[in-house]
C-alpha positions in Angstrom: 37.4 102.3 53.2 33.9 100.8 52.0 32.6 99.2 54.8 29.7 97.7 52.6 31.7 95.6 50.6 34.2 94.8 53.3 30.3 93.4 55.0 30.1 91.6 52.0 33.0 89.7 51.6 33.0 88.2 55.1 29.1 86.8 54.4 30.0 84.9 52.0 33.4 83.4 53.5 31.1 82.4 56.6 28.7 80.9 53.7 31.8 78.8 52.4 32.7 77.8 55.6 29.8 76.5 56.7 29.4 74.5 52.9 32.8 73.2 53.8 32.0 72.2 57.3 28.8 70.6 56.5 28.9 66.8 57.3 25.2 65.6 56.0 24.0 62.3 54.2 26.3 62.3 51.2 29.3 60.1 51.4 32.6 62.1 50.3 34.1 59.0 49.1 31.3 58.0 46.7 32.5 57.3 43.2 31.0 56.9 39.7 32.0 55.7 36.6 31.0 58.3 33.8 30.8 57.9 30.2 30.1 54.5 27.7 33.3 53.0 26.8 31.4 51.0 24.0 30.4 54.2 22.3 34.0 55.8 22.6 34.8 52.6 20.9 32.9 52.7 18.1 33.5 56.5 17.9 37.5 55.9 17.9 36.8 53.2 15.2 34.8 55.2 12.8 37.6 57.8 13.4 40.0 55.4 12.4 37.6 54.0 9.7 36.7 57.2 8.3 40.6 57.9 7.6 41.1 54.9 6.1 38.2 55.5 3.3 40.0 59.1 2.8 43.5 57.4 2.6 44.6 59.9 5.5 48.3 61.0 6.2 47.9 59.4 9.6 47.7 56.0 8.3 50.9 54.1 8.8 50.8 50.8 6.6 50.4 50.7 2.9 48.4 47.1 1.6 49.3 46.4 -1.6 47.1 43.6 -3.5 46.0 42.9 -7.0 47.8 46.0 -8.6 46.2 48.2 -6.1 47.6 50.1 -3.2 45.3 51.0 0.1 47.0 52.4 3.3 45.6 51.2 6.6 46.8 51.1 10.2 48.9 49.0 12.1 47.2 49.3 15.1 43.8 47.8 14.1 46.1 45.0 11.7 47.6 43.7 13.8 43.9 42.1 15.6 44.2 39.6 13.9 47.7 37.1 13.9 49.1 37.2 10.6 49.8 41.3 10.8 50.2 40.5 14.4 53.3 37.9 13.1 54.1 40.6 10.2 54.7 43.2 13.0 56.6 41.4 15.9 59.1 39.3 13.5 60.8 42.8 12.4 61.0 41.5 8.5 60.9 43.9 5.7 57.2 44.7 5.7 57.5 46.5 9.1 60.6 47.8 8.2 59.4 49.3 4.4 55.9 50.0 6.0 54.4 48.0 3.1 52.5 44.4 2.9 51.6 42.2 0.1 48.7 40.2 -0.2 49.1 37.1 -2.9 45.3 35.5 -2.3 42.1 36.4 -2.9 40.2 38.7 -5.3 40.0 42.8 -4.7 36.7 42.7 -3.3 37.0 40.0 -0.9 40.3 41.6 0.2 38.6 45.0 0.7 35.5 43.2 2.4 37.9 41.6 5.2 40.1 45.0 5.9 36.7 46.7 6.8 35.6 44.0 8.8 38.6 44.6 10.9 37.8 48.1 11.5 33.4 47.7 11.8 33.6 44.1 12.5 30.4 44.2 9.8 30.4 42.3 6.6 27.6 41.8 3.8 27.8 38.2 2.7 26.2 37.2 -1.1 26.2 33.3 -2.0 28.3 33.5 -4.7 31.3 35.9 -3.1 31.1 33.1 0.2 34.4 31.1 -0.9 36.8 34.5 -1.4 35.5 35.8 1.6 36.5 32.6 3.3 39.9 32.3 1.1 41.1 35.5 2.4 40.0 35.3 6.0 41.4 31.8 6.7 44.7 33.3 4.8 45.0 36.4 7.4 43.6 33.7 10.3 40.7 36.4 10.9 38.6 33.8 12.9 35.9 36.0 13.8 35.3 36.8 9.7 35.4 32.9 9.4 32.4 32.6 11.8 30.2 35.1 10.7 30.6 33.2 7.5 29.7 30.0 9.2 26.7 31.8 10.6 25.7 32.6 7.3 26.1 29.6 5.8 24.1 27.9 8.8 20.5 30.1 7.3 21.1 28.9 3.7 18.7 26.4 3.4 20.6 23.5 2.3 19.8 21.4 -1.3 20.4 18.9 -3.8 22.2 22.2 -6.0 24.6 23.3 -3.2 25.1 20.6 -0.8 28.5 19.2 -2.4 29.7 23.3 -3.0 28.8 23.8 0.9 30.2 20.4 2.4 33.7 21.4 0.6 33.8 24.6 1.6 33.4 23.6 5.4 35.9 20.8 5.1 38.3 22.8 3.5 37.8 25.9 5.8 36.9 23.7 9.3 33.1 25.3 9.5 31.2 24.3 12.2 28.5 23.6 9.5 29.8 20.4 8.3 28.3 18.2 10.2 25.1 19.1 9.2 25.7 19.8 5.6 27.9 16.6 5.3 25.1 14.3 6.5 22.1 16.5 4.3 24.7 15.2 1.2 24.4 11.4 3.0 21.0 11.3 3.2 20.1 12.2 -0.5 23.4 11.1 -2.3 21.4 9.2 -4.8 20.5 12.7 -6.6 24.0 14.0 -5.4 26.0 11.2 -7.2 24.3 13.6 -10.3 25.7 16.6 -9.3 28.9 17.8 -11.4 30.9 19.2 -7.9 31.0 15.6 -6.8 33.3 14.9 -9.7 36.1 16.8 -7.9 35.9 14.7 -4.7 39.5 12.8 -4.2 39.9 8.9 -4.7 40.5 8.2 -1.1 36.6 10.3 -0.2 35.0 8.1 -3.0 36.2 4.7 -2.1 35.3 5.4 1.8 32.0 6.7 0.5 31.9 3.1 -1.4 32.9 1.0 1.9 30.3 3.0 4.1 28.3 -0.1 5.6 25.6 3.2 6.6 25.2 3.7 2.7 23.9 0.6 1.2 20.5 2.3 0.7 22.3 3.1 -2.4 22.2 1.3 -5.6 25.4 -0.1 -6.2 24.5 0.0 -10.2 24.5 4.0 -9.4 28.2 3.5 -7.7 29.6 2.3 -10.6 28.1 4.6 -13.3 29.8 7.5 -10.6 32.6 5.6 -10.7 33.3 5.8 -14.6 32.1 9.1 -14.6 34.7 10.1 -12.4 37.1 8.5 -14.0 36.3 9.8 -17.5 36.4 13.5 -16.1 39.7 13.3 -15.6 41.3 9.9 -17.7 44.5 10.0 -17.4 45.1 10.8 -13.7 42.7 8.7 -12.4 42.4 5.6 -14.6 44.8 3.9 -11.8 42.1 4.3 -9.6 39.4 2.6 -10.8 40.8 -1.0 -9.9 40.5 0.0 -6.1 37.2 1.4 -6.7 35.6 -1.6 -8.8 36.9 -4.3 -6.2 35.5 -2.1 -3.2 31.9 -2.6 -5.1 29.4 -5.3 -3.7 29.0 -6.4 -7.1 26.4 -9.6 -5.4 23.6 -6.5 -5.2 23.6 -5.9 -8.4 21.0 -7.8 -10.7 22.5 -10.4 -13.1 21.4 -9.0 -16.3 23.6 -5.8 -15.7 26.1 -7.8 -14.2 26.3 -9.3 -17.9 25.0 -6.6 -20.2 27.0 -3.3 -18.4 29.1 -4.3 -16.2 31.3 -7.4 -17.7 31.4 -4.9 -21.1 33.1 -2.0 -19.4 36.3 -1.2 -21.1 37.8 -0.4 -17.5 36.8 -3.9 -15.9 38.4 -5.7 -18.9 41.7 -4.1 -18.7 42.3 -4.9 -15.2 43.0 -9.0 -14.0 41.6 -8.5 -10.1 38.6 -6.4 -11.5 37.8 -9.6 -14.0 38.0 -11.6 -11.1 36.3 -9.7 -8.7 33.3 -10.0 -11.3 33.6 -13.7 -12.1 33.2 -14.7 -8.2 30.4 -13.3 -7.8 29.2 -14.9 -11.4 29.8 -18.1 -10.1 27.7 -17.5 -7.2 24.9 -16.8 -9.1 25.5 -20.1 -10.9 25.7 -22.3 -8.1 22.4 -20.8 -6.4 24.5 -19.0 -3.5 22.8 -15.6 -4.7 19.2 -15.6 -5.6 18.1 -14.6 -8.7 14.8 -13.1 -7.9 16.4 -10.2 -6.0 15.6 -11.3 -2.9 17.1 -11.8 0.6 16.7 -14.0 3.9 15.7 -11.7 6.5 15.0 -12.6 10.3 12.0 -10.6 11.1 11.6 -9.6 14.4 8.2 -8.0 15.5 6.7 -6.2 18.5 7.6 -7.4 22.3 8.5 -5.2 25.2 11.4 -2.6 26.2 11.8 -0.4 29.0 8.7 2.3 30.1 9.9 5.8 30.8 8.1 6.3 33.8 10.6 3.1 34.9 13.5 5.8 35.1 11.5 8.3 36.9 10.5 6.3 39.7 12.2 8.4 41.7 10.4 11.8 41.3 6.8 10.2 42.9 7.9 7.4 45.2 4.3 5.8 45.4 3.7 6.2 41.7 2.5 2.8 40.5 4.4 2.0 37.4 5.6 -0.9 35.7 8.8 -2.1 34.6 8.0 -3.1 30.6 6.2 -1.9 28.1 4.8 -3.1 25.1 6.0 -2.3 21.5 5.3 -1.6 18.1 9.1 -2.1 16.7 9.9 -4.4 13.4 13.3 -4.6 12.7 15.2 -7.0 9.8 18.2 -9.0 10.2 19.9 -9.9 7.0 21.1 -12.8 7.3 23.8 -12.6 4.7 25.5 -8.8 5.5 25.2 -9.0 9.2 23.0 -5.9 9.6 20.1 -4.6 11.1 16.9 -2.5 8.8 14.1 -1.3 10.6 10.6 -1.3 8.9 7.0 -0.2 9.1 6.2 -0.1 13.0 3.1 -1.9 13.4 -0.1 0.1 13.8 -0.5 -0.7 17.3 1.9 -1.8 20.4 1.9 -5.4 21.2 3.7 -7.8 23.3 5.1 -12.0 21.9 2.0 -11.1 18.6 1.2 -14.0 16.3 3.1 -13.3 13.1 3.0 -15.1 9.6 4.8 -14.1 6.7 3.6 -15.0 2.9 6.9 -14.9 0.8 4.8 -15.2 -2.6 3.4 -11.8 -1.9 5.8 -10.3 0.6 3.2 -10.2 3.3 3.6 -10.0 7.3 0.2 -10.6 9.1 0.3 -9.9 12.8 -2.0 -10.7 15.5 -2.1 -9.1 18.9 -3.0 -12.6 20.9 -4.1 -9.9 24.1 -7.0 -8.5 22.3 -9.0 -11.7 22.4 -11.8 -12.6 20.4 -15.7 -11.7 20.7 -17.8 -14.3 21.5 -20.6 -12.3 19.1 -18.5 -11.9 16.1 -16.1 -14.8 16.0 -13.8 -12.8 13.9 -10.0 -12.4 14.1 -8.7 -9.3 12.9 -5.4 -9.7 11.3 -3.0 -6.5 10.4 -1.5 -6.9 6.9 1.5 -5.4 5.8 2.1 -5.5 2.6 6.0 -4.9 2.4 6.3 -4.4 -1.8 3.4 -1.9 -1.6 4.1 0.1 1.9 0.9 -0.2 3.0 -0.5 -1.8 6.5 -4.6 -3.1 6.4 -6.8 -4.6 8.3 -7.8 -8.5 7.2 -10.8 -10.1 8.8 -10.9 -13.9 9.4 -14.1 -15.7 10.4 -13.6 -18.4 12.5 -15.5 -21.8 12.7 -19.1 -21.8 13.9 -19.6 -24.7 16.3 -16.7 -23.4 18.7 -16.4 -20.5 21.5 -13.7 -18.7 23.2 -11.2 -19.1 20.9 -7.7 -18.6 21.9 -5.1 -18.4 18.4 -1.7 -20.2 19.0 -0.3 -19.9 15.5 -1.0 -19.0 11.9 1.1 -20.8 9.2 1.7 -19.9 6.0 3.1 -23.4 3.9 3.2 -22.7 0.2 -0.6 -22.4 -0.8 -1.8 -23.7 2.6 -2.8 -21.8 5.2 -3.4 -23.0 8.8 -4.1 -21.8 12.2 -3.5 -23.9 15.5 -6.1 -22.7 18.4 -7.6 -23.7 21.7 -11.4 -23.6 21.6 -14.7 -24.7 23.5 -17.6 -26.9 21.7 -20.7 -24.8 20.7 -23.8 -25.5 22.9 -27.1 -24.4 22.9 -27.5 -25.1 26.5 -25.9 -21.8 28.3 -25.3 -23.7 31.7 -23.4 -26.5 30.2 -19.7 -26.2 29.9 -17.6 -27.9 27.9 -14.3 -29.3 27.6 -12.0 -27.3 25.6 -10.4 -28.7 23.0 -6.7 -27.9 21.0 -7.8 -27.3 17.1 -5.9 -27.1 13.9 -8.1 -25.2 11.0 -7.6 -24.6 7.4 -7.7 -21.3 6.5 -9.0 -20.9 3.1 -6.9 -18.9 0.1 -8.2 -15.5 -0.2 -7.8 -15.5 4.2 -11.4 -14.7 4.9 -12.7 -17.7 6.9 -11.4 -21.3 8.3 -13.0 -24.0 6.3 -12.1 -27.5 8.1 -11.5 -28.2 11.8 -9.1 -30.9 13.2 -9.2 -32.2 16.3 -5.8 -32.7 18.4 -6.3 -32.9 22.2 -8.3 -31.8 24.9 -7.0 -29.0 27.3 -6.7 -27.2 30.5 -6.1 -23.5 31.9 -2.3 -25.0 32.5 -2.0 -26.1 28.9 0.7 -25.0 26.8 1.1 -25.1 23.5 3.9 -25.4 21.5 4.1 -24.6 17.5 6.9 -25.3 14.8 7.4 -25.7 10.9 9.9 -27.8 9.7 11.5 -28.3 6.0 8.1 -25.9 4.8 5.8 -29.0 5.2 5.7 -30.6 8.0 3.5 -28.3 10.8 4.7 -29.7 14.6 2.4 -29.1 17.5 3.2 -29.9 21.3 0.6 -30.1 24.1 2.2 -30.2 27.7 -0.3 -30.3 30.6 -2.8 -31.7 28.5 -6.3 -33.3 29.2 -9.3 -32.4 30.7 -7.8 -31.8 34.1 -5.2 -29.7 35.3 -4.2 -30.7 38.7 0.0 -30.4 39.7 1.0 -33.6 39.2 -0.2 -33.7 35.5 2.7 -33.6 32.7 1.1 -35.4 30.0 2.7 -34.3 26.4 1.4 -35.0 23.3 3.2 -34.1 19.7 1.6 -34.4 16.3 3.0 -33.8 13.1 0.9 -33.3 9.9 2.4 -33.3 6.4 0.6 -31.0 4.2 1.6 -32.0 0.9 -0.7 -35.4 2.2 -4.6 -35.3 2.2 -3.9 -37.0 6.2 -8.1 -37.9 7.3 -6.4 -37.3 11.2 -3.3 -35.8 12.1 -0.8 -38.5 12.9 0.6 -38.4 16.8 4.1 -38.9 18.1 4.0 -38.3 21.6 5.5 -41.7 22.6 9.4 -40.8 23.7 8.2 -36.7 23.7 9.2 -34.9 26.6 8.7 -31.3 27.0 11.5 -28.4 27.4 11.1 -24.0 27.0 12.5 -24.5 23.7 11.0 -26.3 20.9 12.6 -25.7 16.9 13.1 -27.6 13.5 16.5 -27.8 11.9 16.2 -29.7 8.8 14.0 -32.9 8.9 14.8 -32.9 12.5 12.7 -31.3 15.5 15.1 -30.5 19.1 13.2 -30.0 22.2 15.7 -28.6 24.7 16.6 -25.5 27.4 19.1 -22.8 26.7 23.0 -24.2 28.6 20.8 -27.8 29.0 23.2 -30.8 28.5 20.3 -32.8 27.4 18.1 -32.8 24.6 15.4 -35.0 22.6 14.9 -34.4 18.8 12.2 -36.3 16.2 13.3 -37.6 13.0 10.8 -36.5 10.4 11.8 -39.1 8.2 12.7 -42.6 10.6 9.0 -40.5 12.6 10.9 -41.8 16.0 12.1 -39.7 19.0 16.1 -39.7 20.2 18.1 -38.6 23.0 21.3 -36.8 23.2 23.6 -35.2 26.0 25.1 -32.2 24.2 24.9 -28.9 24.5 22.8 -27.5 21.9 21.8 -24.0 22.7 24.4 -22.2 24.7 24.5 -19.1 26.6 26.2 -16.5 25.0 29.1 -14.9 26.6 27.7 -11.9 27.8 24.8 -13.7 29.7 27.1 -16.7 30.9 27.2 -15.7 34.3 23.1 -15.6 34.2 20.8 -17.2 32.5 18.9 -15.4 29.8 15.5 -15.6 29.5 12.3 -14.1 27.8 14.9 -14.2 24.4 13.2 -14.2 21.1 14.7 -17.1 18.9 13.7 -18.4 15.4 15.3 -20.9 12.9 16.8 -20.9 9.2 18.5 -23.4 7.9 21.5 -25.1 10.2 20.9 -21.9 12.4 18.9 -20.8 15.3 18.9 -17.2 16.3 18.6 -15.4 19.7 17.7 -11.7 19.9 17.2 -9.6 22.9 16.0 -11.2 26.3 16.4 -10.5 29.9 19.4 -11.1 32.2 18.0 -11.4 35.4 15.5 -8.2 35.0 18.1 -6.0 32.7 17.1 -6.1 29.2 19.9 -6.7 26.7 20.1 -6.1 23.0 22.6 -8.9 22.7 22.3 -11.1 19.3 23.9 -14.2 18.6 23.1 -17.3 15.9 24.1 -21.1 16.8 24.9 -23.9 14.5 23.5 -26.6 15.7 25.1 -29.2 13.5 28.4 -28.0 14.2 28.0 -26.5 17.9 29.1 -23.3 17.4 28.0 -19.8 18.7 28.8 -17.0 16.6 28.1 -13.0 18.2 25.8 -11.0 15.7 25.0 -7.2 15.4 23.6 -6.5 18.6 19.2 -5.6 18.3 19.2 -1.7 18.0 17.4 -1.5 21.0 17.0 -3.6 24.1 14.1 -5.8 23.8 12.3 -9.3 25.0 9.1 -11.5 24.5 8.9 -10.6 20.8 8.0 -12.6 18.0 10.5 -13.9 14.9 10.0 -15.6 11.8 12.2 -16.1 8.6 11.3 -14.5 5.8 12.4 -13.6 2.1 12.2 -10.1 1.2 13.0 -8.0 -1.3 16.5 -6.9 -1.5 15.6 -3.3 -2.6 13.2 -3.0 0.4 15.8 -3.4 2.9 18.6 -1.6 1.6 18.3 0.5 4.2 21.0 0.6 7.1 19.3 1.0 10.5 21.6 3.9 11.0 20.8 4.7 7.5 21.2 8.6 7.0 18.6 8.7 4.2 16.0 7.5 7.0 16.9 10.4 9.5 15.3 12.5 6.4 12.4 10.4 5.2 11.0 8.0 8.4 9.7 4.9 8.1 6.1 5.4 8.7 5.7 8.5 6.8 6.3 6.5 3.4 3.7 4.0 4.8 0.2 3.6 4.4 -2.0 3.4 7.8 -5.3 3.8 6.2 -6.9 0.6 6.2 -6.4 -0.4 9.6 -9.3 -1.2 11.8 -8.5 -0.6 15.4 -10.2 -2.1 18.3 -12.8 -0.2 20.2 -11.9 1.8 23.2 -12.2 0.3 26.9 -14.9 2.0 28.5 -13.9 1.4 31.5 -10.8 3.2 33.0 -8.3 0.8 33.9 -5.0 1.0 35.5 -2.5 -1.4 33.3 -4.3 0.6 29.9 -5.4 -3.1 28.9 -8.8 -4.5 27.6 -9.2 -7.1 30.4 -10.0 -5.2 33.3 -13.4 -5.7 35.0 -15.6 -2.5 36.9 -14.8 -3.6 40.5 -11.3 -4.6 40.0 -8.6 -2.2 40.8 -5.8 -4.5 40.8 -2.7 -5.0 38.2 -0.8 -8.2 38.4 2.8 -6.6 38.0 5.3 -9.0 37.1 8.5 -6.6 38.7 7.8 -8.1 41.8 9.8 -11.7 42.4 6.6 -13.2 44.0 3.4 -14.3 42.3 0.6 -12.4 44.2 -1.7 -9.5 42.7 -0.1 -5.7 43.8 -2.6 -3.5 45.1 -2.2 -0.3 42.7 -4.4 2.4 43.8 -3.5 2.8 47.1 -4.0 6.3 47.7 -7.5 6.6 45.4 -7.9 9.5 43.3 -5.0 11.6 44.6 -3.8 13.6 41.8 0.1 13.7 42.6 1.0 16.2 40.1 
């Protein structure tokens, strides 16, 4: 016996003992996952893949489709539900091992069978609608999205807009939204494009009725509309009486009213088309529509909204803030459709602005009244927007000589007459002397560049107010309440002049006998009402008997959404039987609330609520070009092409700067006052502001 390897074998079955018996740091029970299931995946698929390409014997499903057979397997098919269907229903394709596919073209066919085994895909333009076809055929939802992914980096024209919007309709893309409202926006140049021609009648006669569309020319409409029908005569000529009567024929001009549209063929061979056209003939005959294309519009400009630090009081609790801020908003009310257009914002944010419109030229002129005047200059800078031309300027309007701190009330604009109502001191030479200040009408002369005669109404006081109207286009109404040289409580005195401006008057004729003074003040007709908002009491002046009346009616009543409240700070103006109320303040919540009383009848009727909540702005009628604001104010061509990026801001003067830093960002605030009179607060004192110094709290 060899001892030596007998000496061996029991050293190393001590070493494997004591291996075995070791108990050290490592943890018998840890475990580990090993491997990448991801790249056993895509190994396993290539497999597959690879035998597909060679056609292998292991394949068990033969696709046969356009004349050509290609065997696949069942078990990557059936991903997707229509194999999946094919496979669990036990028909004949299962049974035979074979499947036929009746849609689509070869390659599209041969481009979804691979995605289902690489779940890749290359995607060209123009193979986009079979790829689609044959994936929403074999409901292979994750092909469909990849196609919708792709179609979301094609940059999106006038050439492929319509092709794009039908293919996501028809397929459900997630794209639609954005490619259907691209096609909204420009449809003008759309309406040109031959796809359009295969839209349905149902899609063109809602695209007709669209209130959001009107930006459109209807002339444009109806030469779609016999293009459509002409592309496909004899199925569609039943169509085109439902098409022609869904036309607002009263936009269209009356020349091709007459020369286009009453010589159609189509329009002539239809009784309620012939009469659809003839209404709106008649109108045009009797002076109901305007023949110089253009349209009463209630302008409303500037006033105040909500600030956005207002909603984020929260985050700095001794933040001071305020409640309001000013704006630079002008929106359009047409009158006649019920709608809202938004304009050129004004070049500057300002709260209740003096505003005059000039309808010969289809100018607004604002005037920021909290700007004030300099004593040096004596020059009021008026912004001019010149509505035809899409341009805003600056105009500059020297103001009389032998008066001082002039305070601007109202400028008028009354056929070639221009006027401006003010408050203003006497010159004089002697520094030290005051004098009494005085309530002015001047004549502005034609080319607006300086006031050439004064006329004196009334002396004043800090607690005047003044109160402006124009009535029947002549007649310019002015009421003075807290008038005279001293303004202690107890005085009241009113005063009310009236001046004709067709008549060369040497003095401005006064009425004030029987004149009593109320917040509102407006002319209807030949009549002026002086009255409060749900006030069963009223006084109007007869322009025509010149004598003051009392009445106990209700003339201006709160609407029905403020009639537990009383709304105030509302912005009101008058045309014809009519007086509008926009915006305002229920209690101290804004509201975008509109609604229009007939005060010869006594009725309130609810309008298109303001597009935004607003109060303390300015409105005045005006008579506007119809093609100017065509525009809806949730017009989709606008989301495109803004407002003020069509507009000219280039010849606007701005005032200077403040130099010194002030709290409220106004132009009024002295070096050693810190304080901000805050009108969020219900009582009437000043609110200390900076309370905590320069303390930066962010």
């Amino acid at each position: 016996m060899d001892f030596s390897l007998w000496g061996e074998y029991v050293k190393r079955q001590r070493q494997m003992d004591e291996v075995s018996s070791y108990n050290g740091d490592v943890d018998r029970s840890f475990t580990r996952d090993m491997g990448s299931s991801t790249v056993h995946s895509m190994k396993m698929m290539q497999h597959l893949y690879d035998q597909l390409c060679a056609q292998s014997e292991f394949c068990d499903i033969t696709l046969a489709f356009a004349g050509i057979e290609m065997k696949a397997h069942w078990c990557v098919l059936v991903a997707c539900p229509y194999f999946q269907s094919l496979y669990n229903s036990g028909m004949c394709e299962k049974v035979q091992g074979k499947v036929h596919i009746r849609v689509g073209k070869l390659s599209a066919v041969r481009s979804a069978i691979t995605f289902l085994y690489t779940g890749t895909i290359k995607i060209q333009y123009a193979a986009i609608r079979d790829i689609l076809e044959v994936a929403d055929y074999l409901q292979i939802d994750d092909l469909k999205s990849e196609c919708t992914n792709y179609l979301m980096g094609v940059e999106v024209s006038i050439s492929n807009c319509v092709h794009m919007c039908l293919l996501a309709s028809q397929y459900d893309l997630d794209n639609y939204p954005r490619v259907f409202e691209y096609m909204r926006g420009h449809l003008p140049e759309v309406l040109q494009q031959p796809d359009m021609l295969i839209l349905t009648a149902e899609s063109v006669v809602e695209m007709i009725k669209d209130p959001t569309l009107s930006y459109v020319p209807r002339i444009d409409f109806f030469k779609f509309i016999l293009k459509w029908v002409e592309n496909d005569k004899e199925q569609r000529m039943r169509f085109f009486e439902v098409m022609f009567c869904a036309l607002e024929l009263q936009k269209m001009n009356k020349e091709f009213l007459e020369m286009e549209v009453e010589t159609c063929e189509y329009v002539a061979m239809s009784e309620k088309c012939k009469v659809h056209l003839l209404n709106v003939k008649m109108k045009y005959m009797t002076g109901l529509l305007s023949a110089d294309g253009k349209t009463d519009v209630m302008l409303l400009v500037g006033g105040c909204g909500m600030g956005p630090l207002f909603h984020a009081f929260y985050a700095v609790p001794f933040l001071p803030v305020v409640d309001l801020q000013s704006l630079n908003c002008v929106y359009g009310y047409v009158i006649s459709d019920n709608r809202w257009v938004e304009l050129a914002p004004l070049p500057m944010a300002m709260r209740r602005p003096i505003v005059a419109f000039h309808n010969q030229t289809s100018c607004l002129y604002v005037y920021d009244g909290s700007v004030g005047i300099p004593v040096e200059d004596k020059i009021a800078y008026l912004h001019k927007y010149d509505i035809v031309g899409k341009e805003w300027t600056t105009v500059q309007i020297r103001l009389p000589a032998p008066v001082d701190d002039i305070t601007i009330h109202a400028i008028l604009f009354l056929s070639d007459n221009q006027y401006m109502v003010a408050s203003a001191r006497p010159y004089s030479s002697d520094p030290q002397k005051t004098t009494q200040q005085n309530v002015y009408m001047f004549r502005i002369n034609s080319d607006l560049t300086q006031c050439c005669t004064i006329e004196t109404l009334c002396t004043r006081n800090f607690k005047t107010e003044v109160q402006v109207c124009v009535a029947e286009g002549k007649y310019i109404c002015v009421m003075c309440y807290k008038c005279g040289p001293s303004g202690i409580k107890r005085n009241k005195t009113v005063r009310f002049f009236v001046k004709d401006v067709t008549k060369g008057q040497a003095r401005i004729p006064e009425f004030s006998r029987g004149a009593t003074h109320e917040s509102l003040m407006f002319a209807i007709n030949h009549e002026v009402y002086v009255t409060k908002p749900g006030c069963y009491r009223f006084r109007k002046f007869d322009l025509r008997t010149l004598r003051w009346a009392a009445g106990k009616e209700l003339i201006v009543p709160y609407s029905e959404d403020s009639a537990t409240s009383a709304r105030n700070d509302f912005v009101h103006g008058t045309f014809k039987n009519k007086m509008f109320i926009f915006g305002g303040r229920n209690g101290k919540t804004l509201v975008n609330t509109a609604c229009a009383v007939d005060v010869t009848a006594r009725k309130l009727e609810n309008l298109e609520p303001v597009p935004k909540p607003i109060a303390d702005g300015t409105v005045i009628h005006a008579r506007i070009p119809s093609d100017v604001i065509s525009c809806h104010i949730d017009c989709p061509h606008c989301k495109y092409t803004s407002m003020r990026s069509v507009v000219s801001y280039n010849g606007v003067e701005y005032p200077d700067e403040d130099d010194i830093y002030d709290h409220d960002l106004s132009y009024d605030d002295e070096e050693d006052d810190d304080d901000m009179y805050s009108d969020f607060w219900d009582n009437d004192m000043y609110d200390r502001v900076d309370m905590y110094g320069n303390y930066d709290w962010f």
